[in-house]
C-alpha positions as CSV (number, residue, x, y, z in Angstrom):
1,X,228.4,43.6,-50.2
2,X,227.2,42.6,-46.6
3,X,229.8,40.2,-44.8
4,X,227.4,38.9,-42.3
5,X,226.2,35.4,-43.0
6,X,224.1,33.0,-41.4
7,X,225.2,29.9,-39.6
8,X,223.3,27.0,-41.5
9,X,225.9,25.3,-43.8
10,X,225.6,27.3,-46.9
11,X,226.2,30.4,-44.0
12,X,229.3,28.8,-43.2
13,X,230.6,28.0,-46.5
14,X,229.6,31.4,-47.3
15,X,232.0,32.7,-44.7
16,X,234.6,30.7,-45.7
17,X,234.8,32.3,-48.9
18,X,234.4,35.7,-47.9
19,X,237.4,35.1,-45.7
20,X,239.6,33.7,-48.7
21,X,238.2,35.8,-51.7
22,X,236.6,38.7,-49.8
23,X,236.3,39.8,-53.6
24,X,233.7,37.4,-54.4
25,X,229.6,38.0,-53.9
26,X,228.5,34.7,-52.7
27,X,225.1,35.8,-52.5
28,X,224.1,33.2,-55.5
29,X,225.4,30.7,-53.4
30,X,223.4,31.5,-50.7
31,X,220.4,31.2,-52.6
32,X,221.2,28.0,-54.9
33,X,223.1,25.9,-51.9
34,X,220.2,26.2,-49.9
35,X,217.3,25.2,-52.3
36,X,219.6,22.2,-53.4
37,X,219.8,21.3,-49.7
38,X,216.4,22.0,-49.3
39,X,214.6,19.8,-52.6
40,X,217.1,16.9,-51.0
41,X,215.6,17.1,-47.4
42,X,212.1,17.3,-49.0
43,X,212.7,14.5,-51.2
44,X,213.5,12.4,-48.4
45,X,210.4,13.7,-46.5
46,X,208.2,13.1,-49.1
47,X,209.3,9.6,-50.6
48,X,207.8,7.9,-47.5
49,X,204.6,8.6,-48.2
50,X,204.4,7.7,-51.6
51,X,206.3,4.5,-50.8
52,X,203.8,3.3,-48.0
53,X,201.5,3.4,-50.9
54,X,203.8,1.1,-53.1
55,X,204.7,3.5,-55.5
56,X,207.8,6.0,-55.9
57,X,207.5,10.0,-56.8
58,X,207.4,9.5,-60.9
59,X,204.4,6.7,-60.3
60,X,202.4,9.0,-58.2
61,X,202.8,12.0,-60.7
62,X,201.5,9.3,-63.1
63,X,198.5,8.8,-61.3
64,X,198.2,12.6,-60.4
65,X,198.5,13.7,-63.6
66,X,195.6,11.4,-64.7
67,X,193.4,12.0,-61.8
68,X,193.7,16.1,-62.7
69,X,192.6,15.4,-66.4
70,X,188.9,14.5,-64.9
71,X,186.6,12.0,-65.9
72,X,187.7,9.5,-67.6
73,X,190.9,10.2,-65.9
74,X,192.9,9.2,-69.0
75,X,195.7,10.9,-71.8
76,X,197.7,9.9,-74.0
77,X,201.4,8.9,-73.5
78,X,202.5,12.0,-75.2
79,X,199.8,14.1,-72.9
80,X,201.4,12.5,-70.0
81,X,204.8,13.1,-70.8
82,X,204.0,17.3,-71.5
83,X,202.2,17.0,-67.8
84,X,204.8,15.3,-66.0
85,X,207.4,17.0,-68.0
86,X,209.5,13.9,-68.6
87,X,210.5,12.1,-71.9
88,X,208.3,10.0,-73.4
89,X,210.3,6.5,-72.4
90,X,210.1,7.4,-69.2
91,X,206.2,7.8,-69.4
92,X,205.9,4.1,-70.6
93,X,208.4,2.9,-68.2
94,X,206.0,3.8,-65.4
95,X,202.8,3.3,-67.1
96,X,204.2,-0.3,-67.6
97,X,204.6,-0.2,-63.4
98,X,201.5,1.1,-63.0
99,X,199.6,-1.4,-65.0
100,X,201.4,-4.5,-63.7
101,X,200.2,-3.4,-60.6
102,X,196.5,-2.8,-61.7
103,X,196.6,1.3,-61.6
104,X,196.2,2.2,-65.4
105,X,195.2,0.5,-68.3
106,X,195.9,1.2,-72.1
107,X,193.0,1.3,-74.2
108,X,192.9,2.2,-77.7
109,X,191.5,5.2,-79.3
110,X,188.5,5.2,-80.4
111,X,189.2,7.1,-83.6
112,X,192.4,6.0,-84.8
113,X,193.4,2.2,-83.5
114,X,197.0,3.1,-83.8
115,X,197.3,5.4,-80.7
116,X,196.8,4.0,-76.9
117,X,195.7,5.9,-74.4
118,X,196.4,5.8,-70.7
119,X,193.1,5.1,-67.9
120,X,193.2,5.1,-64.2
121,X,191.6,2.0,-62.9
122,X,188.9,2.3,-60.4
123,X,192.1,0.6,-57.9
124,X,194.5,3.5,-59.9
125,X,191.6,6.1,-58.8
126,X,191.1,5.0,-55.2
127,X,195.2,5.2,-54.8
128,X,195.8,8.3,-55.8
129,X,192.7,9.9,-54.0
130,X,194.0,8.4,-50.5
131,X,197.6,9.3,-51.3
132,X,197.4,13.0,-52.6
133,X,195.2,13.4,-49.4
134,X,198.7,12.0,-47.5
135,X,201.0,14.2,-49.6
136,X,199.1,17.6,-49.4
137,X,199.0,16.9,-45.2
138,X,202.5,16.1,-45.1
139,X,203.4,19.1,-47.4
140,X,201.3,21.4,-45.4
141,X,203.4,20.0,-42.4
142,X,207.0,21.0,-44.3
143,X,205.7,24.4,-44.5
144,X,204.0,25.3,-41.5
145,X,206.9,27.3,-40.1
146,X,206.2,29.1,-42.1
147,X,203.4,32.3,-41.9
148,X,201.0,32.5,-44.4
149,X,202.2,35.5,-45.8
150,X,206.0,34.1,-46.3
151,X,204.0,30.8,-47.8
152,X,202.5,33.0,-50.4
153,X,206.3,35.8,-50.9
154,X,208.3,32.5,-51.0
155,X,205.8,30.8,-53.8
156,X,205.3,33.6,-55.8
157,X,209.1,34.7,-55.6
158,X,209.6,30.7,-56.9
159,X,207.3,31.3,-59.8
160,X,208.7,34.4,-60.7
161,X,212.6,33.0,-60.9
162,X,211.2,30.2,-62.7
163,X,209.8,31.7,-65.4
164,X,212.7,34.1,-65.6
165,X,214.8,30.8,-66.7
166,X,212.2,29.4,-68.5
167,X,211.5,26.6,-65.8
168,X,208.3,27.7,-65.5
């Protein structure tokens, strides 16, 4: 076990330990104290964009989520739930934001009059096609430090963790 550390936070919390319980391997830590650190900074990086538009993170993966499915740019509330992998109450909570402010309607299903289904609006479509043009630039600013080849190692090391704990 290495006793070098770096001298970012984690590093020094790190350090800290290894000073106390030199028995310890911190090296988790290292890894999981920086990516909460690191979705908290993005978060707060990313927010403003969405909210210049209005809407907060779980609106805009609404109106992603629709605007992926293709023409007619509609699923159902259940669809939307498995794409934006929240629970169902959730979904209608922002669907009911998103249609109060013109983004979505509901329509029924054609074939069973039971079931809604969830449409971007021609406003909904225009949002999200100006905003996801916002998000991707500001994204590709967050990682531009970054080379191309430790864009792609970092991504698919991501992937690989996350289907090792089933967060894939």
């Amino acid at each position: 076990m290495s006793t070098r550390v770096s001298e970012d936070h984690v590093g020094r919390i790190r350090q800290q330990w290894a000073e106390q319980r030199p028995d310890l391997d911190t090296t988790p830590m290292g890894i999981i104290g920086r990516l909460h650190r690191l979705s908290d900074h993005l978060h707060a990086e990313l927010r403003p964009v969405f909210a210049a538009a209005g809407l907060s993170d779980g609106d805009f993966d609404v109106l992603a989520a629709l605007r992926r499915a293709g023409e007619p740019h509609e699923l159902t509330p259940g669809g939307l739930a498995e794409t934006t992998m929240v629970t169902s109450g959730a979904v209608t909570k922002r669907v009911d934001r998103l249609e109060a402010a013109g983004l979505v309607a509901r329509t029924v299903c054609e074939n069973d009059a039971r079931s809604r289904r969830i449409r971007l609006t021609p406003a909904g479509l225009a949002v999200v096609d100006d905003v996801v043009e916002r998000h991707l630039a500001n994204e590709t600013r967050l990682v531009a430090g970054l080379s191309e080849v430790e864009r792609t190692r970092l991504a698919h090391l991501l992937e690989t963790w996350g289907r090792v704990l089933g967060a894939g």
